[in-house]
C-alpha positions as CSV (number, residue, x, y, z in Angstrom):
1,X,68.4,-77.2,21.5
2,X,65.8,-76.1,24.1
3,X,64.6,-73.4,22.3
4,X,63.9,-74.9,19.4
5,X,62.2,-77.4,21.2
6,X,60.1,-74.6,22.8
7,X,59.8,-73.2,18.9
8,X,58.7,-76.4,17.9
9,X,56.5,-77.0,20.2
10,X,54.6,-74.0,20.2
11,X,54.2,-74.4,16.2
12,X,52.8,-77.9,17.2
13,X,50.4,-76.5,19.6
14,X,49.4,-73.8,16.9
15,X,48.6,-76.8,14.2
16,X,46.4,-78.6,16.9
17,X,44.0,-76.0,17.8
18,X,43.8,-75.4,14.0
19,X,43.1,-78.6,12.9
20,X,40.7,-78.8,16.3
21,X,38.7,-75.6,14.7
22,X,38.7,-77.0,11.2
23,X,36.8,-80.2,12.2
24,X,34.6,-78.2,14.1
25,X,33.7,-76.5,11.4
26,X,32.8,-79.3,9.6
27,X,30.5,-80.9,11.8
28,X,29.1,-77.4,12.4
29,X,28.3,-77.7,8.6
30,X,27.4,-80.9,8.9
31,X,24.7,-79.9,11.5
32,X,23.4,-77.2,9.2
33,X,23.0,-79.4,6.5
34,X,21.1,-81.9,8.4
35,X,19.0,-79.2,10.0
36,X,17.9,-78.0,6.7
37,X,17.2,-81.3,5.3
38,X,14.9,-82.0,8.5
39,X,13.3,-78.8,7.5
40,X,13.1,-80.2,4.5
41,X,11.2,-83.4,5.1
42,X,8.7,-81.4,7.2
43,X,8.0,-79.2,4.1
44,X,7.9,-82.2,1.9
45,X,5.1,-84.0,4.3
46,X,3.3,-80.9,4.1
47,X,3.1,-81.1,1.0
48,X,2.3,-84.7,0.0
49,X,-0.7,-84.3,3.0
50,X,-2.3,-81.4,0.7
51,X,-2.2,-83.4,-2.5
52,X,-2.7,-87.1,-0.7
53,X,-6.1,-85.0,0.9
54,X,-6.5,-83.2,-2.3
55,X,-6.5,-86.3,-4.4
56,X,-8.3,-88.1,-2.4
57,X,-11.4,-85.6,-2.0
58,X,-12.0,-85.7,-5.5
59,X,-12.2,-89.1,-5.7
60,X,-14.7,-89.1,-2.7
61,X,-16.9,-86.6,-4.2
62,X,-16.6,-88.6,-8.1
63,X,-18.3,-91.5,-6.1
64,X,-20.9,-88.9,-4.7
65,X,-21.4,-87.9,-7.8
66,X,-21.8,-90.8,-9.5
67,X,-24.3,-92.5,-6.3
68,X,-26.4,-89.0,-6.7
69,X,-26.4,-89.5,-10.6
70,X,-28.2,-93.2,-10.2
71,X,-30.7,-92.1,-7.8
72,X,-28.8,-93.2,-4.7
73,X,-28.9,-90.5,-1.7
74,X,-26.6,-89.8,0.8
75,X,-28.2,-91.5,3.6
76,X,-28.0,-94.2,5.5
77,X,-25.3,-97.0,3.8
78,X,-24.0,-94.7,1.4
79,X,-23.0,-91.9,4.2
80,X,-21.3,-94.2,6.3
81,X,-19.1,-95.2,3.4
82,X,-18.6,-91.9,2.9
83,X,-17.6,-91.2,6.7
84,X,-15.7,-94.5,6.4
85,X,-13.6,-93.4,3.7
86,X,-13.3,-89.7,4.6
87,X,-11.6,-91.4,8.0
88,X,-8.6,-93.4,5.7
89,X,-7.9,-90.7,4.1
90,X,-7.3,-88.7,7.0
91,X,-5.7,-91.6,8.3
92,X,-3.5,-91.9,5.3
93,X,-2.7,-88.0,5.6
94,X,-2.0,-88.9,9.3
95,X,0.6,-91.4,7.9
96,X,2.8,-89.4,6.0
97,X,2.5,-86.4,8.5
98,X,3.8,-89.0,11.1
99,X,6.7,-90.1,8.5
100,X,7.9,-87.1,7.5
101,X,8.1,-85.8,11.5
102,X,9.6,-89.3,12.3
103,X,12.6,-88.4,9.0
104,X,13.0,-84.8,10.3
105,X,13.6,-86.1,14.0
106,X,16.5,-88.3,12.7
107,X,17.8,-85.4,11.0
108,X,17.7,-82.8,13.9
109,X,19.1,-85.7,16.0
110,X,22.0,-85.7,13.7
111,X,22.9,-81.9,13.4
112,X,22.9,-82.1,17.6
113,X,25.0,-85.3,17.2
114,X,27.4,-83.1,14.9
115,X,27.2,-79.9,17.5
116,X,28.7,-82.0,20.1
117,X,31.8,-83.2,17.6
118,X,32.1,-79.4,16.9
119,X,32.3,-78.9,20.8
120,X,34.2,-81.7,21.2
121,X,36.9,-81.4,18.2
122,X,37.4,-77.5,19.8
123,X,38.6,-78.9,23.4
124,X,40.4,-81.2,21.8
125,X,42.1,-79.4,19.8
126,X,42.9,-77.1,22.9
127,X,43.7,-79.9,25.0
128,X,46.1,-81.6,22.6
129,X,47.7,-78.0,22.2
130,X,48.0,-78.0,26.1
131,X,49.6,-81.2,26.0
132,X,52.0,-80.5,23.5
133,X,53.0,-77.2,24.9
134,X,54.1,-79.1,28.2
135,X,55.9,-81.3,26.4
136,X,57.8,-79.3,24.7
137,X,58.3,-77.1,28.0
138,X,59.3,-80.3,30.1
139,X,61.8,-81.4,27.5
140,X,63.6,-77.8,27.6
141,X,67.1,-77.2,29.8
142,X,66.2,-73.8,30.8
143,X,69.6,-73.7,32.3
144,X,70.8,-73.4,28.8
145,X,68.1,-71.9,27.2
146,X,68.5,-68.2,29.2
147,X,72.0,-68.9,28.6
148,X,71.6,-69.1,24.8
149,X,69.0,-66.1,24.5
150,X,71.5,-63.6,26.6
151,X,74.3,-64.3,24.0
């Protein structure tokens, strides 16, 4: 019986680190994913900045355009509208700059949240294979169990 105990409870140990690596591999997927998503969001609030700005310029010069085609110049009133609006657009560009940082941060904070379950499902895994290693060794009568492997 003690050896089979001893059998069993290295096969035991054997399933626990394996199950300990296999969620560790998942989070450390996990942690890629969300690492590329954050990388993501930064390229995506890149992008909506260039075609908010982008956008938005024309539409600043159209109104140039048309004040210049009635005879109004740029001075005075007109050019602090101009500096006026020029500022909320950068503003707005500020915005989604700010938003797409602020969605990236959540997602970098989750692939270190998932690194640490990887860390943590590896000693686990170890530590329950410990545990179940003494266990079985505790519940084995070596008296017997030298007795049974000489013959």
């Amino acid at each position: 019986m003690g050896a089979l105990t001893l059998i069993g409870g290295v096969l035991s140990a054997v399933a626990a680190i394996s199950a300990g690596r296999a969620q560790a591999n998942a989070a450390e997927f996990n942690a890629e994913m969300a690492q590329q998503q954050a990388e993501r969001e930064r390229q995506i609030a890149e992008r909506e900045v260039k075609d908010h700005r982008r956008r938005n310029s024309r539409l600043l010069a159209t109104s140039r355009a048309r004040r210049a085609g009635s005879g109004v110049t740029s001075q005075g009133s007109p050019l602090l509208v101009d500096e006026a609006t020029a500022a909320e657009i950068e503003l707005g560009a500020q915005d989604i700059l700010s938003s797409g940082a602020s969605k990236a941060y959540g997602y970098r904070q989750e692939a270190a949240l998932s690194r640490a379950r990887a860390s943590g499902a590896r000693t686990g895994g170890l530590l329950n294979a410990g545990g179940t290693l003494l266990t079985a060794a505790s519940g084995t009568d070596y008296d017997n169990f030298f007795k049974f492997s000489e013959g």
